[in-house]
N, C-alpha and C positions, 0 to 999 in steps of 0.2 A: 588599407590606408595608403596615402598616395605618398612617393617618394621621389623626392628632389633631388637629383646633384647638381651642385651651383660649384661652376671651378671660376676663381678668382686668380687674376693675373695682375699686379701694378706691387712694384717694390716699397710706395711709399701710404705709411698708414694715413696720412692728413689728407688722399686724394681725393676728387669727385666719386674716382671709381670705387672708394674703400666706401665714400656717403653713399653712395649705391649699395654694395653689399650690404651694408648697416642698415639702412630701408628697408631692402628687401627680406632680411634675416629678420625684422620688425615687424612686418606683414605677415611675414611665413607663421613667426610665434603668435601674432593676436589670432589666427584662422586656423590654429593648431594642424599647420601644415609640418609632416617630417623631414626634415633636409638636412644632408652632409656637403659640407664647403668643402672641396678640395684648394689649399692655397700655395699656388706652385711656388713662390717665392720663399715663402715659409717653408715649404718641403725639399727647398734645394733643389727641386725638379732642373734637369740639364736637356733640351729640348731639341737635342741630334744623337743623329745615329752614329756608334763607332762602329771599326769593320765587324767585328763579332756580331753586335746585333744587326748590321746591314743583311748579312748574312741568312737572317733569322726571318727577315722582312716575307718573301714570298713564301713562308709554311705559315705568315700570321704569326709568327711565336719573337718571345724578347726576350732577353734574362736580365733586364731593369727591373727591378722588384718594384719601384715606384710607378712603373708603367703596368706591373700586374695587376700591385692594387687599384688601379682606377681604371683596369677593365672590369675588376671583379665590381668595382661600383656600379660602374657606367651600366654593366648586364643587367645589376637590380634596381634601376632608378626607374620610374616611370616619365620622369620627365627632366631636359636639363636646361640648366640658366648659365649662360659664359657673360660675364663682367670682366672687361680686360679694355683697356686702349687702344684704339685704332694710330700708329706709329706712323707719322708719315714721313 
């Protein structure tokens, strides 16, 4: 079975971007497709490096537990969808 990660970026749930996840997450279930949303907003995800994991950068390795889990995802997805806003 084929599996998705869909990571979602936009803090607000009324967005285009969240009617896009909401589609998409629509499609996924009428075609009984398996998919895990990562939602970094929701997850508090903080999206910089401090010195310690700078650190960490060139062995590949973090000790953000929320950056483990979504390599552990990202390794088992067969495929991935980013939904997030282009900020200008």
């Amino acid at each position: 079975m084929t599996k998705i990660l869909m990571v979602y970026c936009h803090p607000y749930a009324k967005s285009f971007n969240h009617a896009i996840l909401e589609a998409v997450e629509h499609n996924f279930d009428h075609h009984q497709v398996s998919y895990t949303v990562i939602d970094l907003y929701q997850d508090q995800f903080v999206p910089s490096y401090d010195v310690a994991e700078l650190r960490l950068f060139h062995a590949g390795k973090t000790h953000d537990p929320l950056v483990q889990k979504y390599l552990r995802l990202l390794q088992r997805a067969d495929g991935l969808v980013i939904i997030s806003p282009v900020w200008w």
